[in-house]
Structures are given as structure tokens and as C-alpha cells.
N, C-alpha and C positions, 0 to 999 in steps of 0.2 A: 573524327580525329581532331577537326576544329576546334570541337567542345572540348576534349583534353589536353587540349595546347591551354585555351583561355581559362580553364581549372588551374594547371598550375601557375600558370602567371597568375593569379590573383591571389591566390595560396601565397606565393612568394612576395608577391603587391602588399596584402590586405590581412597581415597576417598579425597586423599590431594596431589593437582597437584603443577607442579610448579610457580605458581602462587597462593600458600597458600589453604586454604577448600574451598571445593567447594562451592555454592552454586546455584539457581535457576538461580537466575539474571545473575551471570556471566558464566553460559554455554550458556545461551540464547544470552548474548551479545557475550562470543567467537563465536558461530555459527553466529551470523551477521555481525559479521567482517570475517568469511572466504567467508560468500555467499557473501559478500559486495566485495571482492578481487576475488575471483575464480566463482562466481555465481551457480546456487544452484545445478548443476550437481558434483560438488567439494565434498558438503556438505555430510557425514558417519555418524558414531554413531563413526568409527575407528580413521575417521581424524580428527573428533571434540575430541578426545579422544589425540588424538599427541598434538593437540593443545595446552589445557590443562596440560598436560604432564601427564594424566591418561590413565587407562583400559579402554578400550571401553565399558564392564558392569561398570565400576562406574559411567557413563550417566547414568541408566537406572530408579536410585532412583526420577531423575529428566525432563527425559522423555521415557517415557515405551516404545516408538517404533517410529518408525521413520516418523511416521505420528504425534504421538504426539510432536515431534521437531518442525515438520514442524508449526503447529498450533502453538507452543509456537513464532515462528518466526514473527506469526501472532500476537500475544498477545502483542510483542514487541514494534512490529512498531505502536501500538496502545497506548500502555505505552507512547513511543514518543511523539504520537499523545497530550494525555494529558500532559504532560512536557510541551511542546508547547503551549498549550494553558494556562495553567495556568502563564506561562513566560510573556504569551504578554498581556499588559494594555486591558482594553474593553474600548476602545474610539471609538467613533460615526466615521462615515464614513464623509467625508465632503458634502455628499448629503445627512446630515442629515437625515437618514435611520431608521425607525424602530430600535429599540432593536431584535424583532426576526430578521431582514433582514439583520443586524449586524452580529451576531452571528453566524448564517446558512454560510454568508461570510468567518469569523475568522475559521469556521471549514473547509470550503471547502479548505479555505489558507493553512491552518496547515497541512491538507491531503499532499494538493500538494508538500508542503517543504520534505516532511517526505519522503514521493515517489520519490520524485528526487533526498534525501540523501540516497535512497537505493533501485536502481532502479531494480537490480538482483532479489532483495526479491520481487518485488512487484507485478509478477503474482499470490504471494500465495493470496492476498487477493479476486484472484478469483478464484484458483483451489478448496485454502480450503474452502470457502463458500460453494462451491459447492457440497463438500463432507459431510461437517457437520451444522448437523439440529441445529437449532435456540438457541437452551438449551443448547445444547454442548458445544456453541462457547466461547472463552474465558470471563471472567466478564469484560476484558479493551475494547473489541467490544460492548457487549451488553450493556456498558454504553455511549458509543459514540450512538450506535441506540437511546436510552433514549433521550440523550442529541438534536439529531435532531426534535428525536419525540415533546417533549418536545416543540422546539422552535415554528413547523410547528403548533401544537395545541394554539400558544402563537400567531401564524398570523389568527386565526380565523376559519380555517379548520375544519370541521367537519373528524368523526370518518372514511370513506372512501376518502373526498379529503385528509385526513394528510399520509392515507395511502400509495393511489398514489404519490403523491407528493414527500412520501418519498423514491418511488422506483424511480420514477424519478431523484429523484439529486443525487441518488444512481451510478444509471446508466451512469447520464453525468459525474457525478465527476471520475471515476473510466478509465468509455472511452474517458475520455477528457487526464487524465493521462495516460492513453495508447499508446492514439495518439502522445502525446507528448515525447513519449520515444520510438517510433520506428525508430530503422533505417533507413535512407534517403539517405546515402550517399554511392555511391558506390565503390568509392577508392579515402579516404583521399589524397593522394598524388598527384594528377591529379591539376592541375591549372584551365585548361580548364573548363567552370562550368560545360559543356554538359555530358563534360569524367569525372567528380566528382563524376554526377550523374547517369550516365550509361547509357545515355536516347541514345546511340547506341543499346543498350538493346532490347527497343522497339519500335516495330514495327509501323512507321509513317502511312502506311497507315489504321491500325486497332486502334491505340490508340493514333490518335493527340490530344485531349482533356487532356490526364494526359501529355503528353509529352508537353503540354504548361501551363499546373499548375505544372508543379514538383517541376520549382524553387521556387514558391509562399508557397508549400505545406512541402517545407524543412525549413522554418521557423516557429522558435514555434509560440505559440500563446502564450504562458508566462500566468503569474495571469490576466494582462487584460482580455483575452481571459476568463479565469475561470470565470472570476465573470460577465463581460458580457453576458455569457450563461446560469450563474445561476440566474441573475436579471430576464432575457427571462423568463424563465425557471419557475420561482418563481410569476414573471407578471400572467402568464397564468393560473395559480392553485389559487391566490388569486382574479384575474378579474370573476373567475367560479363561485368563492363562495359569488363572490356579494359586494369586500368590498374593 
């Protein structure tokens, strides 16, 4: 009872940082500017609290524990997510593409920009999945699900291909972003491509097969790659359904 006496006094204390009142939006944006600079082992209720130049209980009106932070980190990059798209024109693909096949596109794009402007944040969107059920998940998620849903239903899908489909581009969109932000390099400072990549590391007679992709495999595959995969991808779920 102690504790929630001195919670809200400080709430009420510490409730004005230096950077003016608080509000929602902008703890959730200081927390992505520290995970974005320090990444998310950095990230406190204390340090996000210095940041601010508050209490670490005057977080707590705006997120209750440190799991709800983290979700809210979640919510963010999906607010983005939407900024982004409402920012960018809906103009046709020049392979004159479906409207759904457009758009399924425009979001996969948007994902990617958003992931790569905050690549620290970006395993939460698969720890937190992971941890919280369907209902829980922020409203700026469940309306990107909508929004895919939506399109996949607009490419002809019935009520289990839209479903697939939509774990499908789930999947690639997310491991595609993944791939593309792992580590490859083994010491920046190396000229040598071999000693860049460490490929002293491994072991030629067990692993020549990666040790003559590595260099191929340290380049992204960028948006081409993205939407290449999701064309594939989108091919195969629509060719099933007959149309």
C-alpha cells in the first residue's frame, strides 16, 4: 500500500520533465530514441526517467511495467508504420498491378523503411507477438492486420487462403527484415574481403558451401528483394484460388 501511496505522489510530484508535461507520445518517443542509440538492453523505467528529466514512477501513469513499455515500442513503430503510409501517394506500380497487389506492396515497403529506421526496436515485433494474445496487441497493430486482411480478401481469397496468406507475408515480411539486418561483417576495419568477413573463422573443409556464399550473402537484398518475394509469394496463394 506504501508503494501506491509514493506512485502517486510522484505521478503528481514528477509529472513535468524537462522537456515540459509529459505525455504518452512523448515517453514512447524518448524510449525510441534511447533503444534507437543504446538498443533495448539500455532501455529502464530509470533511464527513460533521466531522459525525460523525471521519477522513474512518473512513467508508470503511462506505462504500468516494463512489459507494457516494451508493447508501447510496439505500438510506435506501427503509428510510424501508418505516418508512412498515409504520407505516400497510392500510385499504381508500373506493372500496372492490382489495387490489392499495390497496396499489400506499399505496406510491405513501409514495414521495411520503418525496420530499418529502427533496427534495435525491431526484434520486439517478434518477442512481443509472442508474448501477447491477439486482443491485447496494441489498436495501431490490429489495424495494420485489418488493413492486410482486408486487401488479401480484395485479391479473391477465401476465408482460409486470406488466412494463410496472411501468415505467409507475415512471415516473409518480418524474416526477410531480419535477414537483412543481421550482422555479416566480421571486422569493419579489415580491407582484405576474406578477413572482413572472418571466413578464417570457418572451417574450409566442413563449410565450403557458406564460405563461398558469404560474400554474395553480405549483400542486402534491399526493396527489390522484398517485393520480389512477396510477388512469389502472393503468385502462389492467388494461382490456388483459381484466379
Amino acid at each position: 500500500m506504501a508503494r501506491d501511496s509514493g506512485a502517486g505522489e510522484a505521478r503528481r510530484a514528477s509529472d513535468r520533465g524537462r522537456y515540459g508535461r509529459l505525455s504518452r507520445e512523448r515517453v514512447l518517443a524518448s524510449a525510441l530514441q534511447l533503444v534507437d542509440r543504446e538498443g533495448l538492453s539500455a532501455l529502464s523505467m530509470r533511464r527513460l526517467g533521466a531522459e525525460l528529466g523525471v521519477e522513474a514512477m512518473a512513467l508508470y501513469r503511462y506505462a504500468a511495467s516494463k512489459d507494457a513499455l516494451l508493447d508501447g515500442l510496439v505500438e510506435a513503430l506501427y503509428l510510424e508504420l501508418e505516418e508512412r503510409l498515409s504520407a505516400e501517394p497510392e500510385a499504381g506500380r508500373a506493372d500496372a498491378a492490382p489495387a490489392w497487389r499495390d497496396g499489400l506492396h506499399r505496406i510491405a515497403r513501409a514495414t521495411y523503411d520503418v525496420c530499418l529506421a529502427h533496427p534495435q526496436a525491431v526484434p520486439l515485433l517478434t518477442t512481443r507477438m509472442l508474448a501477447v494474445p491477439l486482443a491485447r496487441r496494441p489498436l495501431a497493430v490490429l489495424k495494420d492486420h485489418e488493413r492486410v486482411l482486408a486487401l488479401l480478401r480484395e485479391a479473391g481469397l477465401d476465408d482460409a487462403g486470406t488466412a494463410a496468406a496472411f501468415r505467409a507475408l507475415t512471415a516473409w515480411l518480418l524474416g526477410y527484415v531480419s535477414v537483412e539486418l543481421r550482422p555479416m561483417v566480421d571486422n569493419s576495419d579489415e580491407q582484405d574481403p576474406a578477413f572482413r568477413l572472418g571466413l578464417h573463422r570457418m572451417p574450409p573443409q566442413e563449410l565450403p558451401g557458406l564460405r563461398e556464399a558469404a560474400p554474395a550473402l553480405t549483400e542486402p537484398g534491399g526493396p527489390a528483394g522484398l517485393a520480389a518475394g512477396l510477388d512469389a509469394l502472393l503468385d502462389r496463394f492467388v494461382e490456388t484460388a483459381g484466379r
